[in-house]
Backbone as numpy.savetxt, mean C-alpha at the origin, in Angstrom:
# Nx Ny Nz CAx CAy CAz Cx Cy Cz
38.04 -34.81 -7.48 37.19 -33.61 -7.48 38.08 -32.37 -7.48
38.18 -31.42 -8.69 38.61 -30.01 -8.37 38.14 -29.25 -7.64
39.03 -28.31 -6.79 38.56 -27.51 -5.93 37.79 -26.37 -6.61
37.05 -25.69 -6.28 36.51 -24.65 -7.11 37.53 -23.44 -7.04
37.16 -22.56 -7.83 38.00 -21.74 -8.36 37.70 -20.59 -7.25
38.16 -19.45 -7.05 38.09 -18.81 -6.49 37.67 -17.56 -6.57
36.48 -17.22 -6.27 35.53 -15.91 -6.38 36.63 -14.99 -6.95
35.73 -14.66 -7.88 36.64 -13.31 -8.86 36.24 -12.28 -8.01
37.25 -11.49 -8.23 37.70 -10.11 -7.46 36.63 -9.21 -8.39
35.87 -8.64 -7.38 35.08 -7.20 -8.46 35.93 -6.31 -8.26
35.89 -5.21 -9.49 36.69 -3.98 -9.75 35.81 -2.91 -8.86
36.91 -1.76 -8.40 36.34 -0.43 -7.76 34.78 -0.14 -8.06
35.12 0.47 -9.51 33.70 0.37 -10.33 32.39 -0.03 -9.91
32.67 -1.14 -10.31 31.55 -1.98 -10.39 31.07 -2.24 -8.74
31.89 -2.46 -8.17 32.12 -2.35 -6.23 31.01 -0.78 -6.13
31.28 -0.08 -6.31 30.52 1.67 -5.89 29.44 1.21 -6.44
29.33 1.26 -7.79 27.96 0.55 -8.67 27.16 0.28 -7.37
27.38 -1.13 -7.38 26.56 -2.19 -6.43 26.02 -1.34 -4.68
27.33 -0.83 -4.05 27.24 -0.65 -3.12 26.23 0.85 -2.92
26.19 1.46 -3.79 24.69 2.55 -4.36 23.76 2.38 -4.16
23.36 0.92 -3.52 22.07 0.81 -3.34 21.52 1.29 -2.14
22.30 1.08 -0.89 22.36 1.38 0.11 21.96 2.90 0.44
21.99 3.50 -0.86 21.25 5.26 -0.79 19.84 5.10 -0.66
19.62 4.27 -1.08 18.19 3.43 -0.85 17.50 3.67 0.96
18.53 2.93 1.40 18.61 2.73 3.17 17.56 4.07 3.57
18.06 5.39 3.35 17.32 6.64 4.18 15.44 6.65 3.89
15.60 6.52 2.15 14.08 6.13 1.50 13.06 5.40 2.71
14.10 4.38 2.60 12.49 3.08 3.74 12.21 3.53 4.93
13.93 4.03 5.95 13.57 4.87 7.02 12.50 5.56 6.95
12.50 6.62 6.23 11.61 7.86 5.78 10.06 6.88 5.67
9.66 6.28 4.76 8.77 5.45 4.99 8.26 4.48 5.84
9.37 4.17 7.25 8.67 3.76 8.89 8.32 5.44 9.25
8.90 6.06 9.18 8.54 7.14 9.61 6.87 7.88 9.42
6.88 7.48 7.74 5.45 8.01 7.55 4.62 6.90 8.39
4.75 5.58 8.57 4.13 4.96 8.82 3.88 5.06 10.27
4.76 5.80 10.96 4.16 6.06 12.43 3.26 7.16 12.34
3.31 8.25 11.53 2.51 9.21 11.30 1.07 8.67 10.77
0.69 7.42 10.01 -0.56 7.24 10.40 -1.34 6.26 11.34
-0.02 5.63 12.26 -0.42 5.16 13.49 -1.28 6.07 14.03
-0.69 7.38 14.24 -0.86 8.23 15.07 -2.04 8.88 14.95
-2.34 8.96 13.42 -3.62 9.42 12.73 -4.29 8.37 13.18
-4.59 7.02 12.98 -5.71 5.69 13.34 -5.78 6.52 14.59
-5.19 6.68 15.38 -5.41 6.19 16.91 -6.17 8.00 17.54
-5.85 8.97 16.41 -6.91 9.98 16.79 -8.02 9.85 16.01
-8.21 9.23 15.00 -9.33 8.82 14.25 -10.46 8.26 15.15
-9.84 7.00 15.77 -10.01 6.27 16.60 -10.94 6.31 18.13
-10.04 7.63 18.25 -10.20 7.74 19.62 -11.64 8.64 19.83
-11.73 9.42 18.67 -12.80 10.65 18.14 -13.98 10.49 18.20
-13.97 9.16 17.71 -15.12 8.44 17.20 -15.79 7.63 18.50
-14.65 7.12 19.18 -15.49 6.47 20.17 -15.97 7.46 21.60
-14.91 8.75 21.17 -15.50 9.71 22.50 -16.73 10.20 21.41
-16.92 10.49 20.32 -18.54 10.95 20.16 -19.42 9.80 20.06
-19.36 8.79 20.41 -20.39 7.73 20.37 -20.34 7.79 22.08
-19.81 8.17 22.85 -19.78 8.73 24.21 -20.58 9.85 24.98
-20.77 10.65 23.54 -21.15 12.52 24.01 -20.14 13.10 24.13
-19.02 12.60 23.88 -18.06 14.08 23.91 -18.07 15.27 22.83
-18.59 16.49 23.46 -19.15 17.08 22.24 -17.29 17.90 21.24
-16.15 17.82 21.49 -15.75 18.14 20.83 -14.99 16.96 19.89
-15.17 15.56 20.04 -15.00 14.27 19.66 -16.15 14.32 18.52
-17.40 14.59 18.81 -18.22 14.78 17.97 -17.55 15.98 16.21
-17.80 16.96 17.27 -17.12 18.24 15.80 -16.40 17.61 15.03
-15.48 17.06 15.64 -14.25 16.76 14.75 -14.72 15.27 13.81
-15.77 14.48 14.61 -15.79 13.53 13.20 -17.09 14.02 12.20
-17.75 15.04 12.60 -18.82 15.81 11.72 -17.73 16.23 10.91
-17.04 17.20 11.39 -15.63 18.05 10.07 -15.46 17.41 9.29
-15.28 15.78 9.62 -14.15 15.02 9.11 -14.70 14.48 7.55
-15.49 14.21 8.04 -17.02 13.14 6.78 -17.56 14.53 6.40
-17.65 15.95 6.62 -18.45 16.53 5.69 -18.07 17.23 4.71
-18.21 17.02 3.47 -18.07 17.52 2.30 -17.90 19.15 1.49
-17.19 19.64 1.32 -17.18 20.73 1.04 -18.35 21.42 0.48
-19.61 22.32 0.52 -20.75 22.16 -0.08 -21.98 21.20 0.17
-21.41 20.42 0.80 -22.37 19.47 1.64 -23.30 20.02 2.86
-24.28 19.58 3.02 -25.13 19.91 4.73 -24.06 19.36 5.41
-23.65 19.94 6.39 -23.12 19.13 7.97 -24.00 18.53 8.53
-23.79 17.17 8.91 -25.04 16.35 9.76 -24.76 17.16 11.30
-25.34 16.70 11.99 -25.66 17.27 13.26 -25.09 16.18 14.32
-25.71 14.97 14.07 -25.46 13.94 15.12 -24.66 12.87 14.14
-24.25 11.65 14.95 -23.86 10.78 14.47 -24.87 9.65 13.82
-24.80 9.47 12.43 -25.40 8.24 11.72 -25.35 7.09 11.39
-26.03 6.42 10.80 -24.92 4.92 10.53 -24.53 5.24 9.13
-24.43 6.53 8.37 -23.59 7.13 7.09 -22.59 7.83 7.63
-22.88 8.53 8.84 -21.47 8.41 9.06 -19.97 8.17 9.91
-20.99 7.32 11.04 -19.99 6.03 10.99 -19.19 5.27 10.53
-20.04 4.75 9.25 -19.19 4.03 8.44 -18.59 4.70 7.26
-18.13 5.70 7.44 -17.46 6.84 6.61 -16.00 7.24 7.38
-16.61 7.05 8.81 -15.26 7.07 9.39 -14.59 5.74 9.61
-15.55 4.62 9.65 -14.86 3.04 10.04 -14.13 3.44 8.47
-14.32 3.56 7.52 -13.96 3.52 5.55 -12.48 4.00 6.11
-12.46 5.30 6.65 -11.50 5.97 6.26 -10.36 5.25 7.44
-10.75 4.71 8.10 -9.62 3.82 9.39 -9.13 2.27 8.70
-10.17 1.97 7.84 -9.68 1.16 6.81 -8.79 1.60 5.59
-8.77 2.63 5.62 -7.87 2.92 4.09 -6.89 3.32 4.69
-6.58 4.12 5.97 -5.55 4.18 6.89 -4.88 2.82 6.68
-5.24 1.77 7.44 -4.67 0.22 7.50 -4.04 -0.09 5.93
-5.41 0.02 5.27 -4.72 -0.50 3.87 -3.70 0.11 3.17
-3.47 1.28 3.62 -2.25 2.26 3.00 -1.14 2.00 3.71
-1.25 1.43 5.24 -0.16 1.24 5.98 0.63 -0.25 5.64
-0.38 -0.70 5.12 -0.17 -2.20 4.51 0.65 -2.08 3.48
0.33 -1.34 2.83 1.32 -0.87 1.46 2.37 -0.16 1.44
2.51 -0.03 2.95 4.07 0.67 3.16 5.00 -0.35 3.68
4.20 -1.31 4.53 5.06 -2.67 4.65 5.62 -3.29 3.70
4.64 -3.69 2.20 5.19 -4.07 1.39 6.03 -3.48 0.72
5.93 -2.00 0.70 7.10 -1.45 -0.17 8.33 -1.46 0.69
8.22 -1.39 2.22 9.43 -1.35 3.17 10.27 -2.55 3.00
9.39 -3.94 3.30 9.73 -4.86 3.58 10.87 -5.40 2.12
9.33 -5.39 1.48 9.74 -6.32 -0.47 10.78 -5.27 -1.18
10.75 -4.26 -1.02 11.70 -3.43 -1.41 12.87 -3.52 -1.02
13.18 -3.53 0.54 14.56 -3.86 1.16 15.08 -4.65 0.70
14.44 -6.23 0.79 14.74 -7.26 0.63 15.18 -7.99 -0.94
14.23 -6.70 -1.98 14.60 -7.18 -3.46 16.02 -6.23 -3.80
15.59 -4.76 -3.12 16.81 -3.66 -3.76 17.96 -3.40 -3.18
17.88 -4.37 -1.89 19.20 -3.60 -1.11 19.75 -4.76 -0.42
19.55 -5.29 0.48 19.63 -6.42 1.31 19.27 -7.66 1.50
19.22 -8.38 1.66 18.90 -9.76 2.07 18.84 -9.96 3.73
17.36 -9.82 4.27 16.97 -9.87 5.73 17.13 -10.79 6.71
17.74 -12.33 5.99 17.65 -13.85 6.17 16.49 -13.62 7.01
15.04 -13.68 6.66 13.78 -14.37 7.45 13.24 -15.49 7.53
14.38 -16.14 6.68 13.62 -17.81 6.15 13.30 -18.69 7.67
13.91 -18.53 8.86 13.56 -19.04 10.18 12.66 -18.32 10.78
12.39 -17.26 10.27 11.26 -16.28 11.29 9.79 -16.95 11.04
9.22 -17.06 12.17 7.79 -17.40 12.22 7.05 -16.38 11.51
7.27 -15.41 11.80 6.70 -14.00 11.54 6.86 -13.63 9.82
7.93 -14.85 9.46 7.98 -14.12 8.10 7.09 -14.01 6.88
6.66 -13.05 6.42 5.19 -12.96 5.76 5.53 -14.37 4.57
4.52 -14.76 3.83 4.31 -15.58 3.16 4.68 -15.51 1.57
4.17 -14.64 1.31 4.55 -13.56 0.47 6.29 -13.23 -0.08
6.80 -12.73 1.08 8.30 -12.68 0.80 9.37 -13.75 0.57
8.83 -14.80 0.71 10.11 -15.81 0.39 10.42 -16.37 -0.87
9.14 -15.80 -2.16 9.61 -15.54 -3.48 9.50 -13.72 -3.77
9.60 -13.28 -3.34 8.97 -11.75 -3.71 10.52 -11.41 -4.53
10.02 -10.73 -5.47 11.15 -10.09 -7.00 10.31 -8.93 -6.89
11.34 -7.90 -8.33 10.80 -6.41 -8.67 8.97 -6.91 -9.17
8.85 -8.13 -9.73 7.69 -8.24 -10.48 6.68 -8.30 -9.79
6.55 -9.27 -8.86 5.89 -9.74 -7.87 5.53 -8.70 -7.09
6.58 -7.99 -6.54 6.52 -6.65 -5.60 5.24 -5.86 -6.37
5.03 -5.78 -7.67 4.59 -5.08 -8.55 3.49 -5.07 -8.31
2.66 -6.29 -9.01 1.43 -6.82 -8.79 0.92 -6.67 -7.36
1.47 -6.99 -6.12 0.89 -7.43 -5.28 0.72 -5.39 -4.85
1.73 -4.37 -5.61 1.22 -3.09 -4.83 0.21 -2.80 -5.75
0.35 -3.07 -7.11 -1.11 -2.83 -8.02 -2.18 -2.90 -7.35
-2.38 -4.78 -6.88 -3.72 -5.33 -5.61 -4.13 -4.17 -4.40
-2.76 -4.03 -4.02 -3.12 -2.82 -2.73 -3.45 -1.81 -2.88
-3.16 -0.81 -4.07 -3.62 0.20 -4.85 -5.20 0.75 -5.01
-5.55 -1.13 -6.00 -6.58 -1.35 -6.51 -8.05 -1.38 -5.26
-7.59 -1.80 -3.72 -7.82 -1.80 -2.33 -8.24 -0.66 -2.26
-7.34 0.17 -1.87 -7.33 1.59 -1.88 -8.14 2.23 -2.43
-8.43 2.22 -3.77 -9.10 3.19 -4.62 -10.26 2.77 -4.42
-10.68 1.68 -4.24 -12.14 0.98 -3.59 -12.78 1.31 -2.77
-11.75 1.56 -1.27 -12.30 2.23 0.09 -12.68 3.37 -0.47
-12.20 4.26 -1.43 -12.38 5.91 -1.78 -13.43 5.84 -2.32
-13.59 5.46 -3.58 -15.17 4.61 -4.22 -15.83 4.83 -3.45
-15.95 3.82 -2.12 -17.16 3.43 -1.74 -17.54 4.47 -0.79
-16.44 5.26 -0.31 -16.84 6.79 0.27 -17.63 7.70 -0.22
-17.21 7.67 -1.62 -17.75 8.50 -2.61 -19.20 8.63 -2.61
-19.59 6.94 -3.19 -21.03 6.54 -3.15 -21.64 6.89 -1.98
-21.11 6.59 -0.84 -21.85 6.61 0.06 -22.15 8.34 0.34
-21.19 9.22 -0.21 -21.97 11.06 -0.01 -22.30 11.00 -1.52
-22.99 10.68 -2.37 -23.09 10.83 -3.50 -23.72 12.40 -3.67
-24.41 12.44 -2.97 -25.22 13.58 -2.87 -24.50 15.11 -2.85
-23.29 14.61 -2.63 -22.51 16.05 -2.14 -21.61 16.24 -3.10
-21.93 14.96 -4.41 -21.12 15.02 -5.84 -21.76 15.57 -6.64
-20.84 16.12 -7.81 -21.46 15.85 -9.13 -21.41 14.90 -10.30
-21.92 14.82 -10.89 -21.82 13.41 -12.19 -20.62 13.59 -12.35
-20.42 14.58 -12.71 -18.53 14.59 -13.48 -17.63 13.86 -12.52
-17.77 14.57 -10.84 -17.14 13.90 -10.44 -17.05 12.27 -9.64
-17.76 11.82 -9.71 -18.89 10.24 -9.91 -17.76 9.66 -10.64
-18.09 10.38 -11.96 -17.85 9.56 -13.41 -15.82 9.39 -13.09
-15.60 10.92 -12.97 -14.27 10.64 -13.50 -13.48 9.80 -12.15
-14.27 9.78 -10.67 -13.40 8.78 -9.87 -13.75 7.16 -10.17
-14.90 7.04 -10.91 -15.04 5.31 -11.43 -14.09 5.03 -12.61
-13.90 6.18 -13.74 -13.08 5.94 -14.42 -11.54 5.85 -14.14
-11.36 6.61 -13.06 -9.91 6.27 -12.42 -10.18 4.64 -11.69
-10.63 4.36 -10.89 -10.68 3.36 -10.42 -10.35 1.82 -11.14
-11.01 2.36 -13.07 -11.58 1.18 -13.48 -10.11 1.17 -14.49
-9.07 2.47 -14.35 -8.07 2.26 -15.28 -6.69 1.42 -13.94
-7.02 1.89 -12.85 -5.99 0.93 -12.04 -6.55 -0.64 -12.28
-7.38 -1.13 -12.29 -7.95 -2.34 -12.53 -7.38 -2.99 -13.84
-7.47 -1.92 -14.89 -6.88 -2.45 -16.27 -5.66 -2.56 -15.66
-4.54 -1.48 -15.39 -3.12 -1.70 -15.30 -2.97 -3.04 -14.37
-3.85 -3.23 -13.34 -3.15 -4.04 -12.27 -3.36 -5.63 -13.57
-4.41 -5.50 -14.10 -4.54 -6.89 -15.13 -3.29 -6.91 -16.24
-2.65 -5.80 -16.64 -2.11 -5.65 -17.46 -1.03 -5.97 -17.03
-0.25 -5.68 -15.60 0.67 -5.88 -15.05 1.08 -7.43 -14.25
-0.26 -8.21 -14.51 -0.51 -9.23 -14.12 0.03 -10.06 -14.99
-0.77 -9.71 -16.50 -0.45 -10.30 -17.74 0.59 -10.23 -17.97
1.59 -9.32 -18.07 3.19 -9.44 -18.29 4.05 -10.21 -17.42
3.69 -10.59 -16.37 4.19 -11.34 -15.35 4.09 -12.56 -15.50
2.63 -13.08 -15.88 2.24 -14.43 -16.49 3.40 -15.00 -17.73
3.29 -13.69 -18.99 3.79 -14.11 -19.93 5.49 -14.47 -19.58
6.12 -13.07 -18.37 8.05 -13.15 -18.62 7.61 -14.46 -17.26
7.12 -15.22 -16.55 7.43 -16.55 -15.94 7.52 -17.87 -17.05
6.13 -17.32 -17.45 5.94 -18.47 -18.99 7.18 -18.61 -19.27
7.78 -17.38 -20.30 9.19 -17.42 -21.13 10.40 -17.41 -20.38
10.22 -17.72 -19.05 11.82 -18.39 -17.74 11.51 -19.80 -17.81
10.15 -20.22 -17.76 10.11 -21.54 -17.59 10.62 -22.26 -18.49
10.07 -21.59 -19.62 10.45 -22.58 -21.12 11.57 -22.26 -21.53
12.57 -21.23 -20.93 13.52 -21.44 -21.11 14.47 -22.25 -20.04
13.81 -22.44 -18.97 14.70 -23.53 -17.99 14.78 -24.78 -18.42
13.31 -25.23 -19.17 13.40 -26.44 -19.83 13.73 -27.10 -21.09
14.32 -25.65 -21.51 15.01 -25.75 -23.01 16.34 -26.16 -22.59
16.85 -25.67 -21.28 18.47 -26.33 -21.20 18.23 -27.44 -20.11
């Protein structure tokens, strides 16, 4: 048996190249960072809502402010429209915070580093194939999440819209849907054309 040869030496160059990524590093910081900033938002969202389902009358103001529409009537009391206008918006909180994990996490792990999580219990499911592609699709999905909770906000003050603007947030909605399919489809096709080329050699 020959011994193997011995790892080629990278040049300066190409060494800085590589090691560039690491400018990366401040980016994700910056993005735990936002992500405590809407901890902080849930948990006054949060807290608002359950002191005006209490009587606290300035817990109240603030989730009337919050749900009412520019041009809209201000409701007076709390409803079950808008309740669940504020549960919507503590959900799109979550789901946006969700999408900072994945870009924190899948990002680190595809653009900069290698985390070794393969022993972690904790390690999402998700990441132990996650690539640039994959990363892709799955923020398309979260996106596509997102623009849904807003949707269904929408509908639910319809009244405080106009058609135009109805129309042109379904038509945004319905072009992330195309891209996320579209972005799906290219993913399908460049695995297809790795496979068949793994089994061509």
């Amino acid at each position: 048996m020959q011994p193997s040869a011995p790892p080629k030496a990278i040049g300066v160059l190409p060494n800085l190249i590589f090691m560039s990524r690491w400018l990366q590093l401040p980016l994700y910081l910056g993005l735990i960072l936002a992500q405590c900033v809407y901890v902080f938002h849930f948990w006054v969202e949060l807290t608002d809502l359950i002191g005006a389902v209490f009587g606290n009358a300035a817990s109240l103001d603030h989730i009337l402010d919050v749900v009412t529409i520019d041009g809209a009537v201000r409701p007076t009391k709390l409803t079950e429209a808008t309740i669940m206008l504020v549960v919507l918006g503590l959900i799109d909180v979550v789901m946006i915070s969700n999408l900072l994990i994945m870009v924190i996490v899948g990002g680190y792990e595809t653009f900069v580093s290698r985390m070794n999580l393969e022993s972690h219990p904790d390690q999402p499911e998700w990441l132990s194939h996650v690539n640039a592609s994959v990363l892709k699709v799955k923020l398309a999905m979260a996106i596509i999440g997102i623009s849904s909770i807003h949707l269904l906000k929408t509908f639910i003050n319809a009244n405080a819209y106009d058609v135009k603007t109805l129309l042109a947030q379904t038509g945004i909605h319905i072009t992330f849907l195309l891209s996320a399919l579209a972005i799906a489809w290219c993913d399908r096709i460049m695995t297809a054309t790795q496979n068949q080329a793994s089994q061509g050699h």
